[in-house]
C-alpha positions in Angstrom: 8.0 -14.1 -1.4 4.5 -13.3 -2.9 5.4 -10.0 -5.1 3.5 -7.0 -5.4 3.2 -7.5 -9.2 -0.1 -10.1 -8.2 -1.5 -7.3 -5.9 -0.9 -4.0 -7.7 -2.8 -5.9 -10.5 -6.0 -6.3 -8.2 -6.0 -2.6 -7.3 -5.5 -2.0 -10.7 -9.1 -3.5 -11.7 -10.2 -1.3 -9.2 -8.9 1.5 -9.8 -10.0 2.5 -13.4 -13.4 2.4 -11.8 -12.6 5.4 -9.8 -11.6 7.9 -12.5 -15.2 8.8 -13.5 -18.5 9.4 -12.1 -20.0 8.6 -15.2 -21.7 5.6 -16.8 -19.0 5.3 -19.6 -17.7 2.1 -19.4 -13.6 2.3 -19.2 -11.4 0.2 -20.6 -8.0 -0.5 -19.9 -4.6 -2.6 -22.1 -2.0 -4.6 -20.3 1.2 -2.6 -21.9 3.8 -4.4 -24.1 7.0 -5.7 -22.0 9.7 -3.7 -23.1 12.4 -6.1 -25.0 14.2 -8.9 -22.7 12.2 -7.6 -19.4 11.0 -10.4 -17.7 8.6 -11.1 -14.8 9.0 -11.5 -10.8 6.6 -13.9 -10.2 9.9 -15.9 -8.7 11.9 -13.5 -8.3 15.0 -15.0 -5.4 17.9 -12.9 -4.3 20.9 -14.0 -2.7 20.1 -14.1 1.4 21.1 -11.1 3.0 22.5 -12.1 6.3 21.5 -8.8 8.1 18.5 -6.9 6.0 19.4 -3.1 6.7 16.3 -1.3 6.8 15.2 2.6 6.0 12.1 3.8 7.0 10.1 6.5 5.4 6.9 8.3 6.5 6.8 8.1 10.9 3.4 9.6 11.3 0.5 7.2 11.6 1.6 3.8 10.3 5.3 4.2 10.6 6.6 3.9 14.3 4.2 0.7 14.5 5.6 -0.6 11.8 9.4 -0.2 13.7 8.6 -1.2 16.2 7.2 -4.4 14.6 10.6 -4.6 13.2 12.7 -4.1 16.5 11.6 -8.3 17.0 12.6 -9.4 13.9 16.1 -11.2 14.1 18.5 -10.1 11.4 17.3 -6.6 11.3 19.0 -3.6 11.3 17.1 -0.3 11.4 19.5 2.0 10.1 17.8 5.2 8.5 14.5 7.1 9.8 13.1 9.8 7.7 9.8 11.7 8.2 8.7 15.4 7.6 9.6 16.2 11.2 12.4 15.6 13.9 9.7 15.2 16.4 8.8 12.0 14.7 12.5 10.5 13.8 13.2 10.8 17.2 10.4 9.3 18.5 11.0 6.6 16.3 14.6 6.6 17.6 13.5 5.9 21.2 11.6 3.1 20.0 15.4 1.8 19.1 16.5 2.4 22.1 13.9 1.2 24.3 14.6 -2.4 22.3 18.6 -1.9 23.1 19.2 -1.4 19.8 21.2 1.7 18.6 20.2 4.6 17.1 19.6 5.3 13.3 20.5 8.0 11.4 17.4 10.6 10.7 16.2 13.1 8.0 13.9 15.2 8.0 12.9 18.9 7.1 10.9 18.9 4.0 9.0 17.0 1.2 12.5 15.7 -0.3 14.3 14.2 2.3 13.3 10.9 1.5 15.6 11.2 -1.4 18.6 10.9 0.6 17.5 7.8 2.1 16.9 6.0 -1.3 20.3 6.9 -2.1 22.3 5.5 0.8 24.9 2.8 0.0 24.1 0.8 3.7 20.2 0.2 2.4 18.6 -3.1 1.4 15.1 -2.7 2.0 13.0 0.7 1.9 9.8 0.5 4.2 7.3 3.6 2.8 4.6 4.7 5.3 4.3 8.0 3.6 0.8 9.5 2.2 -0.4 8.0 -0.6 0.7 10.5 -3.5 4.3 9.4 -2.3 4.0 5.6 -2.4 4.6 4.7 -5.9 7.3 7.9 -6.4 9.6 6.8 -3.7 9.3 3.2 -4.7 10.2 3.6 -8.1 13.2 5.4 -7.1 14.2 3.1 -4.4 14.1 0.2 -6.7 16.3 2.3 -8.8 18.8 3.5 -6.1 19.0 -0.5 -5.8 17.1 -1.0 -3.1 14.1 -3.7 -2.5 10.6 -2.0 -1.7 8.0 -2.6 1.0 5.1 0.0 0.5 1.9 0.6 2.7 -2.0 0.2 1.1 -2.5 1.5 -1.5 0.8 0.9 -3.3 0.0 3.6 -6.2 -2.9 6.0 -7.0 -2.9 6.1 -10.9 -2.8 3.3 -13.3 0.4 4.7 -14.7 2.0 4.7 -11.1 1.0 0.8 -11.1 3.1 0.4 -14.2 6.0 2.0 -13.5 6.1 -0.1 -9.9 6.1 -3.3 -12.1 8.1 -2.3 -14.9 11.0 -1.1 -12.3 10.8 -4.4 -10.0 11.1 -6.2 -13.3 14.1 -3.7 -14.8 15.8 -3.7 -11.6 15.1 -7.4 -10.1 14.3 -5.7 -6.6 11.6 -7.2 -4.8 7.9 -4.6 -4.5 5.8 -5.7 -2.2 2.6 -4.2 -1.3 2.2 -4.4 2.3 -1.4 -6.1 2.6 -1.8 -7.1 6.1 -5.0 -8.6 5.7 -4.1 -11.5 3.6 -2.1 -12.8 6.7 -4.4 -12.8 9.1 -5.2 -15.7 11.0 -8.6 -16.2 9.8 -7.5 -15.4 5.9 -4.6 -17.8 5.9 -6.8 -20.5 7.5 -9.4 -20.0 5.1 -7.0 -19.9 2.5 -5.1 -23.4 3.4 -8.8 -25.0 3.1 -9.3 -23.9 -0.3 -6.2 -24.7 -1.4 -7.0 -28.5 0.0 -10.2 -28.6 -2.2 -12.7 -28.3 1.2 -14.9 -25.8 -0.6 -14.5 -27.7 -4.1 -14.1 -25.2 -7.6 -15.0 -22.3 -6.3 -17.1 -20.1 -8.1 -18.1 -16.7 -5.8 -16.4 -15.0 -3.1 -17.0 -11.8 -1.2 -15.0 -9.7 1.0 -15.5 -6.1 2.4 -13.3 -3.7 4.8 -15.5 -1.3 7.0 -13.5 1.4 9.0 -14.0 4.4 10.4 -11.6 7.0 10.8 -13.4 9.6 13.3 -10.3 8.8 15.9 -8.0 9.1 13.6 -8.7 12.2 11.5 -7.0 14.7 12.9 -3.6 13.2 13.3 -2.5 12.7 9.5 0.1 15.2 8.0 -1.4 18.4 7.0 -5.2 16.7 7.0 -3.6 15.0 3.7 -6.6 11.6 3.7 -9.8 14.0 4.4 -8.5 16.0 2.0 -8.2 13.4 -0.5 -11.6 11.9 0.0 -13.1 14.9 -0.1 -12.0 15.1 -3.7 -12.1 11.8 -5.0 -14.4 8.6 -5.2 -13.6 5.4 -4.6 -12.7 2.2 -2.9 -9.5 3.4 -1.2 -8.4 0.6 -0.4 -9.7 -2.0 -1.6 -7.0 -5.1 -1.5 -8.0 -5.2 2.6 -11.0 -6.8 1.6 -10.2 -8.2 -1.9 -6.5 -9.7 -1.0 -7.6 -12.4 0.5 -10.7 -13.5 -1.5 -8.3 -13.1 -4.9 -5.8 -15.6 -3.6 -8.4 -18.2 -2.7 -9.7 -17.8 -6.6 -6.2 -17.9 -7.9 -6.5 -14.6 -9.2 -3.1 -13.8 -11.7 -1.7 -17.8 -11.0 -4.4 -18.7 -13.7 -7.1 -16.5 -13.7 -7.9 -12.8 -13.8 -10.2 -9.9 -13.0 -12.0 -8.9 -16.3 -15.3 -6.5 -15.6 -16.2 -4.7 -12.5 -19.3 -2.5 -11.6 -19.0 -0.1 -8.5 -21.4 2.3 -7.0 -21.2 4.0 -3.5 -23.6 5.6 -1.3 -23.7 9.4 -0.6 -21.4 11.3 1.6 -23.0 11.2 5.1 -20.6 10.7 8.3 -17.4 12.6 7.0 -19.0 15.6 6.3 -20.8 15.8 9.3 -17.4 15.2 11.3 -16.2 18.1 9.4 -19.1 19.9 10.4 -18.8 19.4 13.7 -15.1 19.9 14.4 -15.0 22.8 12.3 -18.1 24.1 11.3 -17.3 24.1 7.8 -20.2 22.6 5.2 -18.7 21.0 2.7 -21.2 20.5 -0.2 -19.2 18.2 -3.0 -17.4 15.8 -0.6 -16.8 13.7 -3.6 -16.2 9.8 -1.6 -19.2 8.3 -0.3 -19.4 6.4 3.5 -19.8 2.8 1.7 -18.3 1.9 -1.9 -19.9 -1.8 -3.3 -18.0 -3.3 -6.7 -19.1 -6.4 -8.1 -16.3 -7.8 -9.9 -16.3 -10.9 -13.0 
């Protein structure tokens, strides 16, 4: 199993470019391991014969992501939790429109998720939550004992980055950031080819991830991603077009990310959405339509 630590370490090269819109350079220190803590690069537990599973966060990405599950053989879903009933039970009747039974739900406010970490019938917590809550209910997970699958990006800060690692490795529970891209078809083929030495020592790669979100918009949880690119700068997510390209360089299995440059254009199509829907002109939408880092 490919562990998160490889991929949290790629956003976090990314991610101290966001913090300022300045042209101060910002450097960053791999922290001491604390005493005896060792890595998860190959990390095994014992087989679990049936993986009971807990989702968290049924808005956008969630009920796909049960669904998904509902196929897998030696699954059990057996906790749904999201900020409304509507959505636990919707995710409930994709349960029973598979023939499986129901799981147990929570819901009601901002802390409900706290419940599920703490359930004694959990092995794996899926988190499909906003952002600010990815790395916060993943560190307590992993603490309650439970293995971690979290949703791009798997934290927001470089401390939240940190404390993911440093808990997988206290705790030996598996964190895995969810990357989908880097098992696409078209990645993994690429990927078997450069392993094989078709493309010889390879010395550039590029990748990018263009998406627009005007369909989308309005159906996330108290307008909670316009809101947050409205305030910050950056390259979001940047793993979806990075993932891939990092594992064909052997980026953290002996080699690294040292320097990055990034620069974006200006905000143009989000604030005109805004405009448009609401009439509200927003003047300092901070995250530009297209974000470029070149990266040594």
């Amino acid at each position: 199993m490919r562990t998160s630590i490889l991929k949290f370490m790629l956003v976090a090269c990314l991610l101290f470019g966001w913090t300022t819109a300045s042209a101060q350079m910002i450097k960053t220190k791999t922290p001491a391991r604390a005493k005896g803590q060792q890595d998860v690069l190959r990390l095994a537990t014992a087989p679990i014969p049936t993986v009971r599973v807990a989702f968290i966060g049924l808005g956008m990405r969630g009920p796909g992501a049960v669904e998904r599950m509902t196929h897998i053989p030696g699954v059990e879903i057996v906790a749904l939790c999201d900020m409304t009933q509507k959505n636990t039970q919707s995710a409930n009747e994709i349960l029973t429109k598979a023939g499986l039974p129901k799981a147990q739900e929570f819901f009601g406010d901002e802390n409900a998720w706290k419940k599920v970490t703490a359930l004694p019938n959990v092995d794996l917590v899926y988190i499909a939550t906003d952002w600010k809550h990815h790395a916060l209910i993943g560190v307590q997970a992993m603490k309650d004992g439970k293995h971690v699958a979290i949703e791009v990006p798997g934290a927001m800060t470089m401390k939240e980055i940190w404390d993911l690692i440093d808990t997988s490795e206290k705790t030996r529970k598996h964190c895995m950031q969810l990357e989908n891209c880097v098992y696409d078809f078209f990645e993994l083929t690429t990927l078997n080819m450069a392993q094989q030495g078709l493309f010889g020592e390879i010395l550039h790669a590029e990748g990018s991830y263009i998406h627009g979100l005007q369909p989308f918009w309005g159906e996330y949880w108290n307008n909670w991603r316009m809101d947050y690119n409205i305030k910050h700068r950056g390259d979001i997510y940047a793993t979806h077009g990075m993932g891939p390209a990092c594992q064909a360089l052997n980026i953290h299995r002996g080699d690294k990310m040292n320097f990055l440059v990034s620069m974006d254009t200006k905000a143009v199509g989000n604030p005109a959405y805004i405009k448009e829907k609401s009439g509200q002109d927003i003047k300092d939408f901070r995250n530009g339509d297209h974000t470029m880092t070149m990266i040594r």
